[in-house]
N, C-alpha and C positions, 0 to 999 in steps of 0.2 A: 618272673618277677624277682626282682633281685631283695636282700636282707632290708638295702634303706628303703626300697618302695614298701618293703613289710612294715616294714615298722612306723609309715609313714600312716601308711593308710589304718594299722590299727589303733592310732594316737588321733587320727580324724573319725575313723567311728566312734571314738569315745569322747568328744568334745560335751558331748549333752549329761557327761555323767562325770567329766572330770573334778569339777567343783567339791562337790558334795566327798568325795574320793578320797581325794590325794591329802590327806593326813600328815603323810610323812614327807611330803611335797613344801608342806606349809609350814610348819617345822624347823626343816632344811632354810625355806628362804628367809623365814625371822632372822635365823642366826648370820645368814647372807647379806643381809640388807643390814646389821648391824655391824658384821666388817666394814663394808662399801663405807658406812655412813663415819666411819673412823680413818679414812683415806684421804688425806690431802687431794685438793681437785681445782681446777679452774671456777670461777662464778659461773661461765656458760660453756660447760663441757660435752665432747663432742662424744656419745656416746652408742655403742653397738651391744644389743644385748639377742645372745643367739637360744634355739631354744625356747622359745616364750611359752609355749602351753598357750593356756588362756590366763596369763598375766598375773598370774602368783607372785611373782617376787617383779615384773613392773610394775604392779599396784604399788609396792612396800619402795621402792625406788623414784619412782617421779615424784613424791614431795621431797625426796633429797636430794635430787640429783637434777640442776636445772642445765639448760642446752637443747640439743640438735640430736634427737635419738633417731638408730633404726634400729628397729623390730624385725628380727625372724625368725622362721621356724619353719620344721622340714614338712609338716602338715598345714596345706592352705586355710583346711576350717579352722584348725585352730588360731591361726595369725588372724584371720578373719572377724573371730570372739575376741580376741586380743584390742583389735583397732577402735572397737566401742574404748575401748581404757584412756586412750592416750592418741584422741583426736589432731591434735598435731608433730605426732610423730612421723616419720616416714617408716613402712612396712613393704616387707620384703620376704618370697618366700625362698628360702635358703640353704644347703648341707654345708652347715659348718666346719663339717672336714675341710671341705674345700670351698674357701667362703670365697664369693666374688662381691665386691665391694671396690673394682677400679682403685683408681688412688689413695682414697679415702683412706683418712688414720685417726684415733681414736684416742682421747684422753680415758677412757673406760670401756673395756669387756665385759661382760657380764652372762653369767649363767647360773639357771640352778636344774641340776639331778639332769642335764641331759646328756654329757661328757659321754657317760656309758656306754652310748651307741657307738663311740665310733670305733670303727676298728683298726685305728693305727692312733693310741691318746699321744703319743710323742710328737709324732707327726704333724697331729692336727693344732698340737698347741705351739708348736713352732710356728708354726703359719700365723697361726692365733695372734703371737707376741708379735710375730714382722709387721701385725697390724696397729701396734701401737704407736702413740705418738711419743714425741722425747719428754720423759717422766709422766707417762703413762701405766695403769694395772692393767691386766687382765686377774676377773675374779672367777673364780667359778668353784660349783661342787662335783663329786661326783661320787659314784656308791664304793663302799671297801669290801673288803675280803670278808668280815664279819656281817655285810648284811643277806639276813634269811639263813642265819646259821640255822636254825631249826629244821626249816623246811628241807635242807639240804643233809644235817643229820636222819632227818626221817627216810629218807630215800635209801644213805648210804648203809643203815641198819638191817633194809631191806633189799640189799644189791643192788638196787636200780639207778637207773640213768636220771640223772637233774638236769633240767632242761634252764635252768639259770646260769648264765654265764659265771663264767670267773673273773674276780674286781680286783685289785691290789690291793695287800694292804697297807696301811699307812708307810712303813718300810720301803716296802716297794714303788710306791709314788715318788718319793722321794729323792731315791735313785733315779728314778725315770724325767724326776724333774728338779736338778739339782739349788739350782735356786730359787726355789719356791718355798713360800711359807704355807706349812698342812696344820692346819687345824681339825681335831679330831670329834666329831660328835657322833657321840652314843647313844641309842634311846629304843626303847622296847614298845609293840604297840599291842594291845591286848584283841582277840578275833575272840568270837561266838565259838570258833571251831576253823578246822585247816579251808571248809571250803569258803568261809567268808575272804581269807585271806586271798585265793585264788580269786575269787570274783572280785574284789578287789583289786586288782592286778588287769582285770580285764576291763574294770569299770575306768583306771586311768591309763585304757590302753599299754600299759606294760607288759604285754605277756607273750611277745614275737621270744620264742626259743633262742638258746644261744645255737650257733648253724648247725646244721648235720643230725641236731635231737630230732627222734621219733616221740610223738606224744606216746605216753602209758597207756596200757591195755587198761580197761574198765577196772578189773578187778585188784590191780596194781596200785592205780590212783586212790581206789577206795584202803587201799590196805596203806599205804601214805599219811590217806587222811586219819586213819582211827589210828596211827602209830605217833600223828601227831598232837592228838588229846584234845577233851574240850570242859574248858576253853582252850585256846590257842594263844603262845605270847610269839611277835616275829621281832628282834634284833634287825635294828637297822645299822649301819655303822658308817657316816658321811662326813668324806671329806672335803673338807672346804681350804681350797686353796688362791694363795694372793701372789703375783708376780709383777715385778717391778717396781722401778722404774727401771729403764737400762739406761 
């Protein structure tokens, strides 16, 4: 099974518990969906938005955004939850890395929090933009260097391996994407204790390892969790970025 099949299928076993979950999902798309809603656009704009979850931020987008959408995402349950939202959309299931979409070009891209996955973001958002149309965005988020400082100081206190990938920080995106406007959001979210955060993580499917990580031994996890204190606060730190027009 390769990393995207990982991560697909753990993002579809979590579709029944995403809702309730994703906190910092919902969050992220407010502030999303109030860029978009501040971007010049056609009256009927032709719109891709990848990534969907079960429709976090197309909820917050189809009363602003009127047109010809497709929907995808790299999990079929989840686009599946999604198509209750947004009955005449068209829906698609999709890896955005490598989007196939034929001809088709886009007055509006759109994403929230799912960027992360992929493992070539230059790459992918090149692709990304050759799918715009002329004075076209692509919008999307995606996590930074600062988010789960905590969790990742608890680990390093204790020698151990973090099984979270490493995100850019705002600096770094930048570089990476030199004409892009990065908007920087901040925001702490309070846990009962380290293991809510973890279930958590697994409640909105988030918890496929960055590659090569071994899960912790029992007693390691446990020493983690009590190094992380209770209550628990986790740093999230999401960037939200706009590109275009070319």
């Amino acid at each position: 099974m390769t990393r995207k099949d990982q991560v697909a299928a753990a993002f579809s076993a979590a579709t029944a518990t995403y809702e309730a979950a994703a906190r910092a999902q919902a969050i992220s798309a407010d502030h999303l969906a109030a860029m978009v809603a501040a971007l010049p656009r056609p009256p009927q704009a032709t719109v891709l938005e990848f990534g969907c979850g079960t429709g976090l931020l197309t909820r917050r987008l189809l009363p602003l955004v009127a047109g010809d959408w497709l929907i995808t995402d790299l999990s079929p349950t989840m686009l599946e939850t999604a198509r209750a939202i947004a009955a005449r959309a068209r829906f698609q299931v999709m890896d955005a890395e490598w989007p196939e979409v034929g001809e088709q070009r886009f007055d509006l891209i759109v994403s929230n929090l799912a960027a992360q996955w992929f493992h070539d973001l230059a790459a992918a958002i090149a692709r990304l933009t050759a799918l715009l149309a002329p004075g076209g965005h692509l919008v999307f988020s995606t996590l930074g260097a600062q988010s789960f400082r905590q969790w990742r100081d608890a680990h390093a206190a204790l020698g151990l391996p973090c099984g979270i990938p490493a995100f850019p920080s705002r600096a770094e995106l930048q570089n990476i994407l030199p004409a892009a406007r990065i908007d920087q959001q901040l925001f702490t979210l309070p846990y009962d204790h380290g293991r809510a955060f973890a279930a958590e993580l697994k409640r909105i499917g988030a918890g496929t390892p960055s590659p090569g990580h071994r899960p912790l031994k029992v007693a390691d996890m446990r020493a983690v969790l009590q190094r992380l204190g209770q209550p628990a606060s986790i740093t999230y730190d999401v960037l939200h970025v706009v590109i275009g027009p070319r």
